[in-house]
C-alpha positions as CSV (number, residue, x, y, z in Angstrom):
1,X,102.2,75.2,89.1
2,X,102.2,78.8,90.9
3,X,101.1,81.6,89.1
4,X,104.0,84.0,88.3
5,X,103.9,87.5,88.7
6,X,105.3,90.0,86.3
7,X,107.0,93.1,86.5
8,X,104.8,96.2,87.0
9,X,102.2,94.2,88.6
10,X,99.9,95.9,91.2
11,X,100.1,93.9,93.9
12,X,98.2,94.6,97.4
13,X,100.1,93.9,101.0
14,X,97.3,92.9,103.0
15,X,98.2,94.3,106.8
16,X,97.6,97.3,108.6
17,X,101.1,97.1,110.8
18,X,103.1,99.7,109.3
19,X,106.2,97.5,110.3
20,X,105.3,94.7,108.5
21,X,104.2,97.1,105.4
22,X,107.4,98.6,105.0
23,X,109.3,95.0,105.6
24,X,107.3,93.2,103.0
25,X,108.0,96.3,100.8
26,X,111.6,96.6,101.4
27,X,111.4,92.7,100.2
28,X,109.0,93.2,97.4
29,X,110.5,96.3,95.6
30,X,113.4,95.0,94.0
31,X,111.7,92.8,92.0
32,X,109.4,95.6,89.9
33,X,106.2,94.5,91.3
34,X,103.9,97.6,91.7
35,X,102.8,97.7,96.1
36,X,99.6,99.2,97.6
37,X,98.6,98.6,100.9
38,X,95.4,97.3,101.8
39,X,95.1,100.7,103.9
40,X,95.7,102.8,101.1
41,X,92.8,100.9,99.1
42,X,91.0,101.2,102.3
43,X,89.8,97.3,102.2
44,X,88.4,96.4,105.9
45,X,90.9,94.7,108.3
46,X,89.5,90.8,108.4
47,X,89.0,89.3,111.8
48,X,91.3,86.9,112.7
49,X,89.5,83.9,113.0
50,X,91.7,80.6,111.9
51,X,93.6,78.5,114.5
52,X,97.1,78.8,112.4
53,X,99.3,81.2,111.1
54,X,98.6,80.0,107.8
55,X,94.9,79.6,108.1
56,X,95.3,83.4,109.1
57,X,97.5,84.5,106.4
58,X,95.1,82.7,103.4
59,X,92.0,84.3,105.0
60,X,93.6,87.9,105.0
61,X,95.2,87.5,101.4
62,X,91.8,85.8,99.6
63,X,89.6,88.6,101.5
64,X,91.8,91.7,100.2
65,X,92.4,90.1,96.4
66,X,88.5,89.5,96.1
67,X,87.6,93.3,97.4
68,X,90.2,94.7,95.4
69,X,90.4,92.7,92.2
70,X,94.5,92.3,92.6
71,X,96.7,89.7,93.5
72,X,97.3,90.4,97.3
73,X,100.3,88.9,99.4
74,X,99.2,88.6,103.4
75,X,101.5,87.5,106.5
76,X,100.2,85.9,109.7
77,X,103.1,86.1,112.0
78,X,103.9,85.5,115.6
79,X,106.6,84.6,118.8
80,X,105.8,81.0,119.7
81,X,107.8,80.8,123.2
82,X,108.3,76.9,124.2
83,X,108.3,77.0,127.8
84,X,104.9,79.0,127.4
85,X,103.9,75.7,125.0
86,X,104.0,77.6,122.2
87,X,102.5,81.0,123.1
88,X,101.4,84.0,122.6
89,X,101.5,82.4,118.9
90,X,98.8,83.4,116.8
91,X,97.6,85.5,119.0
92,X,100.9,87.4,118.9
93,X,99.3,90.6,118.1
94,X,96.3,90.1,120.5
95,X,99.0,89.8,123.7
96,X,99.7,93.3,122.5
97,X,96.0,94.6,123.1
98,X,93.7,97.4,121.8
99,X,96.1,99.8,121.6
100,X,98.5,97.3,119.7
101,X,101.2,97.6,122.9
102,X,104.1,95.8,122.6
103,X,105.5,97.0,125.5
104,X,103.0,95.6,127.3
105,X,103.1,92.9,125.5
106,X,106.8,91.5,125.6
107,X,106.4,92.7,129.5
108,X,103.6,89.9,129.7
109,X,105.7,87.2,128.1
110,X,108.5,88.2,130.8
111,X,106.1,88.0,133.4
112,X,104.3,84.7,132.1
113,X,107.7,83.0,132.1
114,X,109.3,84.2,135.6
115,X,105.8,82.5,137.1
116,X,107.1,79.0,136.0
117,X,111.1,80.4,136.9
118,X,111.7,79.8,133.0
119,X,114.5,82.9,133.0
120,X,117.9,81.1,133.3
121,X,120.4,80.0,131.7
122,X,121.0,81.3,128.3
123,X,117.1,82.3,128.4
124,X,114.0,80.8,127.2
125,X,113.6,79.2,123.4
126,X,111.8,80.8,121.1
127,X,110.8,81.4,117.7
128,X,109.2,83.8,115.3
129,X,106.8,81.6,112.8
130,X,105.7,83.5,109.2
131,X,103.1,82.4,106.9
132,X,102.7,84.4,103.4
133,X,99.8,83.8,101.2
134,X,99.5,85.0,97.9
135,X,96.1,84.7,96.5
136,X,94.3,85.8,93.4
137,X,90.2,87.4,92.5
138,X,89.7,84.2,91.8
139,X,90.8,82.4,95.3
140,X,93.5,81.1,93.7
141,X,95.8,80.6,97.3
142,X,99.5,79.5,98.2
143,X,101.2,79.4,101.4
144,X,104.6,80.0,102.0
145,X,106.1,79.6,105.9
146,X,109.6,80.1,107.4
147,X,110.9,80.2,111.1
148,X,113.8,81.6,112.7
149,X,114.8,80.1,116.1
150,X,116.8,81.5,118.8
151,X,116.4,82.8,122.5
152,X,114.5,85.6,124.7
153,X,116.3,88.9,126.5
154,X,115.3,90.6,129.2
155,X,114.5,93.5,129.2
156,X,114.2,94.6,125.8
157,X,116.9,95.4,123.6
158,X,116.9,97.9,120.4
159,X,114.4,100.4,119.1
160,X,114.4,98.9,115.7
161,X,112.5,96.3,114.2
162,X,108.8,96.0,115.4
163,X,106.4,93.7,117.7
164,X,108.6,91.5,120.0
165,X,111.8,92.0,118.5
166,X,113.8,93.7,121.1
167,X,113.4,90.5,123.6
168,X,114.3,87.9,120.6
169,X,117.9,87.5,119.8
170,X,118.5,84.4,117.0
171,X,120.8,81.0,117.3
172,X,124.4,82.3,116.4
173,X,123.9,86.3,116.6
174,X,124.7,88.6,119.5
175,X,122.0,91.6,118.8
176,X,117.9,91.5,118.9
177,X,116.0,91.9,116.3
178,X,115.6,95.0,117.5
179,X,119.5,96.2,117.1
180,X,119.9,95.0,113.7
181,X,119.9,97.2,110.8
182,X,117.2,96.4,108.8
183,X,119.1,94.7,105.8
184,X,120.9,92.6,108.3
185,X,117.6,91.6,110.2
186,X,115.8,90.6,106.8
187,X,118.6,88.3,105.7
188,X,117.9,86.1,108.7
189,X,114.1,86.5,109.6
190,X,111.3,84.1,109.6
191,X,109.4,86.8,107.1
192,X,112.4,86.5,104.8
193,X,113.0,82.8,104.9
194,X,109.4,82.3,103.8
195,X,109.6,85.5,101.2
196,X,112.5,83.8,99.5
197,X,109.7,80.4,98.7
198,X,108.2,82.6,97.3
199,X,109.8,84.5,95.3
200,X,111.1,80.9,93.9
201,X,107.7,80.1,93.0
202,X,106.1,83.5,92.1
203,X,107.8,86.0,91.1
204,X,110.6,86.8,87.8
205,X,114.4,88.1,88.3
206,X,114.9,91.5,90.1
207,X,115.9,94.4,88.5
208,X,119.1,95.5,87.5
């Protein structure tokens, strides 16, 4: 059985991207739970060093709950594009490089995939992969993953969103990630799909 976790908890969002800080507490805040970032607390970012997205997500959540002595909630997320077997993946961020890019980086993916002539028909298959961990002081760890499928643009569309989503446009919708409105975007996203596990197993009603 999953630890719950009660209104006016203090809980700490383990990342350093701003985009996925202010997703995760756009999703969080309804349900009372008290956020603080792990920048704010000024807890070290972890290096990456797991070979999934949820290896990834558990080492950043059980590293920032022990340093800070809070439950912590941590995402490991990333575009897995088929034709590039499963790539950039969990190295998502890493395509992006020092400066954290992703200009560059979505212009690499393009360029990766018009080597092997995968740009045609309704463009290549893709799909953003999320693994949240919620862990406790104690190590106490669960893992909760969702995916969103759909296709790759070119070139970008959108100045919303973060990462690659102005090149990903979902099964069944005509805008990237990166024209939706946020509200619209997070009731179809890969972060939401695995938030909503776990507010099933974690957390109480939201507010009225």
């Amino acid at each position: 059985m999953t630890r719950r976790l009660e209104k006016g908890t203090r809980l700490v969002v383990a990342s350093h991207n701003p985009g996925k800080l202010r997703e995760i507490a756009d999703l969080v805040r309804p349900y009372g739970l008290d956020v603080v970032s792990a920048s704010a607390l000024n807890l070290p970012e972890p290096e990456e060093t797991e070979t999934t997205f949820a290896g990834n997500a558990r080492l950043k959540a059980v590293a920032a709950a022990t340093q800070s002595g809070l439950p912590a909630l941590a995402d490991d997320s990333g575009l897995e594009v088929e034709a590039l077997h499963g790539e950039p993946g969990i190295y998502s961020a890493r395509w992006a490089g020092p400066g954290k890019d992703f200009g560059f980086a979505m212009k690499r993916v393009a360029e990766e995939l018009g080597k092997i002539g995968a740009w045609k028909g309704d463009g290549p298959r893709a799909n953003f992969t999320c693994a949240l961990c919620i862990a406790w002081p104690d190590g106490e760890a669960h893992i909760f993953e969702g995916k969103v499928f759909g296709r790759l643009v070119w070139p970008p569309r959108g100045d919303k969103g973060f990462g690659y989503d102005p090149m990903f446009m979902p099964h069944g919708e005509t805008l990237t990630f990166g024209e939706m409105d946020p509200a619209e975007k997070h009731a179809i996203s890969h972060r939401a799909r695995a938030f909503a596990l776990f507010v099933d197993a974690c957390l109480e009603g939201k507010q009225s």
